[in-house]
PLY file of the C-alpha trace (Angstrom):
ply
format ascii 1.0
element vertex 206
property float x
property float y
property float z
element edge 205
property int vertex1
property int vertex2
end_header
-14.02 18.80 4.04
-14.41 17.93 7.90
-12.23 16.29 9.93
-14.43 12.82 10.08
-14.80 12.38 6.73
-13.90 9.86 4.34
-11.17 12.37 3.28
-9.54 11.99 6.69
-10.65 8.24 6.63
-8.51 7.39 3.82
-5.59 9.47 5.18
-5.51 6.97 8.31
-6.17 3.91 6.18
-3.04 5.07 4.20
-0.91 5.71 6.65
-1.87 1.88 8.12
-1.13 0.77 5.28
2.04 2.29 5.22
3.20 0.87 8.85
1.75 -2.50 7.83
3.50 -2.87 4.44
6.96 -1.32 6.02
6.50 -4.20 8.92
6.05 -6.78 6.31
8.97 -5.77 4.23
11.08 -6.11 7.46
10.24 -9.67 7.58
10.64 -10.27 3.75
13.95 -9.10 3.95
14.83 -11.00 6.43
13.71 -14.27 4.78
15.26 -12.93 1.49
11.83 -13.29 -0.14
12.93 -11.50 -3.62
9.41 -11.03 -4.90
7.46 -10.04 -1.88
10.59 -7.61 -1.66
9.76 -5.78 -4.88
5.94 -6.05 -4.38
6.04 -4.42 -1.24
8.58 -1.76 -2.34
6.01 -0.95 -5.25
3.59 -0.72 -2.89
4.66 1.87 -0.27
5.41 4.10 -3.25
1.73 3.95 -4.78
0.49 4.25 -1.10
2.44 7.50 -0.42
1.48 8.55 -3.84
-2.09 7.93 -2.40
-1.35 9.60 0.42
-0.33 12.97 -0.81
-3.13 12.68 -3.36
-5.56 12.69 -0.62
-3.72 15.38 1.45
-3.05 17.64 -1.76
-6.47 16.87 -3.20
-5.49 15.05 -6.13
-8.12 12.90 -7.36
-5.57 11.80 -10.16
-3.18 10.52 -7.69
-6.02 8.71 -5.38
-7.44 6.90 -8.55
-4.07 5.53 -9.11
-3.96 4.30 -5.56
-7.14 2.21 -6.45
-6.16 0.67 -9.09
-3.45 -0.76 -7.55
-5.53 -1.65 -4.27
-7.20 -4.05 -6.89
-3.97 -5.36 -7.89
-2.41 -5.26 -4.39
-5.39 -7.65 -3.21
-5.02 -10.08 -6.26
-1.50 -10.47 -5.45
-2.23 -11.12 -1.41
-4.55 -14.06 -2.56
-1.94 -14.90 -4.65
0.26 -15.19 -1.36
-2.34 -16.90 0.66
-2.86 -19.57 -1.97
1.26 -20.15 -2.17
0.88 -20.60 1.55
-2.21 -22.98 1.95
-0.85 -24.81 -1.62
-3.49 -23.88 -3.61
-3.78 -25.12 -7.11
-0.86 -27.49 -7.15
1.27 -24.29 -5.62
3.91 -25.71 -2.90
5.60 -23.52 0.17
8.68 -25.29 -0.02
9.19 -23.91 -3.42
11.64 -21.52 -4.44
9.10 -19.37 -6.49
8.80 -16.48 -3.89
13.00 -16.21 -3.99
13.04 -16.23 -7.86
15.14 -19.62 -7.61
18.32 -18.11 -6.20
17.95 -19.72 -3.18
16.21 -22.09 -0.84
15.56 -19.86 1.99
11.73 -19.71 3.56
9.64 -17.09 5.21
11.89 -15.91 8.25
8.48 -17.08 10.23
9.40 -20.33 9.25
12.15 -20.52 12.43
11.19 -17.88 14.40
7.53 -18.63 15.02
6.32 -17.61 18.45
7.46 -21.08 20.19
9.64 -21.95 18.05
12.89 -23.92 18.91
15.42 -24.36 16.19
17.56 -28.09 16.72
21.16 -28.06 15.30
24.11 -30.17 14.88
27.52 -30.52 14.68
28.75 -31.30 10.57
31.82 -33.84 11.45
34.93 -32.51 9.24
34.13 -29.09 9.05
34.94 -26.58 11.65
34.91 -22.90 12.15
31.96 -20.16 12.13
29.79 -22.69 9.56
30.03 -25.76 11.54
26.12 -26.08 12.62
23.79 -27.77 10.36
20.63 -26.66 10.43
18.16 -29.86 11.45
14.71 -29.28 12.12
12.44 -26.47 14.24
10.22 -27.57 16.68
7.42 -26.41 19.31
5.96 -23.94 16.82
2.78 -22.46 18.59
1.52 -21.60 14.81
2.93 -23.30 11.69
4.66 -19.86 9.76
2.06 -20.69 6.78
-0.56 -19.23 9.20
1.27 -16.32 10.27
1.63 -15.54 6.16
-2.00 -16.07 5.68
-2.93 -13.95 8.70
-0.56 -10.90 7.21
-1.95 -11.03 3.54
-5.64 -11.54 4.97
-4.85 -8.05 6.36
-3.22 -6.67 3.86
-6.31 -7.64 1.49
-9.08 -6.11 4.54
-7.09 -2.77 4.07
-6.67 -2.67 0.63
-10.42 -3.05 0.75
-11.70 -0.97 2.31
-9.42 1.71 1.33
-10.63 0.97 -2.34
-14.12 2.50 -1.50
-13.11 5.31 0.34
-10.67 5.72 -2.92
-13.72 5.94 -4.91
-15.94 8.33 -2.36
-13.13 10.49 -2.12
-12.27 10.66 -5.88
-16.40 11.40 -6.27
-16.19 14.46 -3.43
-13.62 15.83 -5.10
-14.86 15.65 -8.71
-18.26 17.27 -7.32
-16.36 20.37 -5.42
-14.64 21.07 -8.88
-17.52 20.53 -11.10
-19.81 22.69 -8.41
-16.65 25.42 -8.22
-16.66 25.81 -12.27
-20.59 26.30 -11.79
-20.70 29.16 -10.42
-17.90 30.75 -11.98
-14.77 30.01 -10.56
-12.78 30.29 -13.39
-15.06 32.60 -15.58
-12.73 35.82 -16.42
-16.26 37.52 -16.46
-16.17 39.09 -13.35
-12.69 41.00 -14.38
-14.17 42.65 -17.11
-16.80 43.47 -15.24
-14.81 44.90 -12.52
-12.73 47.22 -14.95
-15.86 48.09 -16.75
-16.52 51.07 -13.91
-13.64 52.71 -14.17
-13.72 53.33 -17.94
-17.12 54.53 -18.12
-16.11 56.80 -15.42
-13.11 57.99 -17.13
-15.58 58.95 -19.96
-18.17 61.17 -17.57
-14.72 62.78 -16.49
-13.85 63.66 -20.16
-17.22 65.38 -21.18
-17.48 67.13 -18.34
0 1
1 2
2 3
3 4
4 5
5 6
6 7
7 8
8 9
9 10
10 11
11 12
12 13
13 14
14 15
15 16
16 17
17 18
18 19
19 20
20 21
21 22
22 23
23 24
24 25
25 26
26 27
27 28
28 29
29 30
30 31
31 32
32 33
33 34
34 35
35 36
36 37
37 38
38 39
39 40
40 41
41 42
42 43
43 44
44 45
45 46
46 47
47 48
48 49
49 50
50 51
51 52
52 53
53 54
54 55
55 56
56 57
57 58
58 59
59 60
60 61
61 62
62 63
63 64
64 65
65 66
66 67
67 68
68 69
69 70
70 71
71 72
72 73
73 74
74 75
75 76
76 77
77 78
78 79
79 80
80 81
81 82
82 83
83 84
84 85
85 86
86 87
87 88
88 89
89 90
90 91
91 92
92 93
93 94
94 95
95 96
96 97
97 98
98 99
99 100
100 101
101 102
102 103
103 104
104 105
105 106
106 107
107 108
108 109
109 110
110 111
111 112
112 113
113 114
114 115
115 116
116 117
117 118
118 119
119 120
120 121
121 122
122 123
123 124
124 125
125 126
126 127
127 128
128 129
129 130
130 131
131 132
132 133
133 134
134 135
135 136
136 137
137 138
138 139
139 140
140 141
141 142
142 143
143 144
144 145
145 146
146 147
147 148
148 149
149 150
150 151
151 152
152 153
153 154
154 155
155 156
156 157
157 158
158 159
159 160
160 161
161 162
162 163
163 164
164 165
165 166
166 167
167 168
168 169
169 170
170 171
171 172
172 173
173 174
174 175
175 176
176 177
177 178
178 179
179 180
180 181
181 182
182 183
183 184
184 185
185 186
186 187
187 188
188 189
189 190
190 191
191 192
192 193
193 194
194 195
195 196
196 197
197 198
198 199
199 200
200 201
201 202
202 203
203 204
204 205
């Protein structure tokens, strides 16, 4: 297969999604969001396994990779709807942190614009002894920016879903059409040792 073809295709769509899901994670861990943690760790494994299916030409490993595109977009709506509080869902919950703790989406205070507010906690001093108050001057609420990353994420997963599938067909064609015409019919062995014997007779008689 060429260079432009939808085996090469896929190869780049992988590797975006690679650099896309890596960037996310950064920001996940950051906000110590637990279960977009583990989904995006589960996902740059099945996208490298995706990756060197398409490189190694492993239909196997590519068909994996597609099933979980379809799974890796269900979960992204999932995300949007958390975001937009969809279907009684709420942002401020602690779902996304598996209830361990109360933090947010690190977007959530360092939004482009925006300006955290603290204050002094009378009584307390040392390292600890800003409170937290409100952020303000956000040029785009973080729900936005969330929406924005898992609208992407779900456009890549996409489209890299039906080159899955075309490239998974092109293979399965160039094996089928290979075992056609004999690619892995012993025939021709036999029928290459078959000369030598037969002269090995016309030696003997004569």
């Amino acid at each position: 297969m060429g260079c432009c073809t939808g085996r090469c295709t896929l190869i780049f769509l992988c590797t975006l999604q690679l650099l896309a899901a890596l960037e996310r994670q950064v920001f996940d861990f950051l906000g110590y969001q637990w279960a977009p943690i583990l989904a995006n760790f589960l996902h740059i494994i099945i996208v490298i396994l995706g990756l060197f299916g398409t490189i190694q030409y492993r239909p196997r490993y590519i068909v994996v990779y597609a099933i979980w595109t379809a799974v890796w977009v269900t979960w992204n709506i999932f995300i949007i709807c958390f975001y937009l509080e969809v279907g009684g869902l709420s942002k401020d919950s602690e779902l996304l942190t598996f209830n361990i703790s109360r933090h947010q989406s690190w977007w959530s205070e360092n939004g482009p614009g925006c300006v955290r507010k603290e204050a002094s906690m009378s009584g307390i001093t040392g390292l600890d002894s800003h409170s937290y108050i409100s952020v303000i001057g956000c040029a785009l609420e973080y729900r936005y920016i969330e929406v924005m990353h898992s609208s992407f994420q779900i456009l890549i997963a996409l489209v890299g879903f039906v080159y899955a599938c075309y490239v998974v067909s092109v293979f399965t064609e160039e094996e089928d059409s290979f075992d056609f015409i004999g690619g892995f019919d012993p025939f021709p062995l036999y029928h290459v040792n078959e000369k030598p014997t037969n002269l090995l007779f016309k030696q003997t008689y004569l």
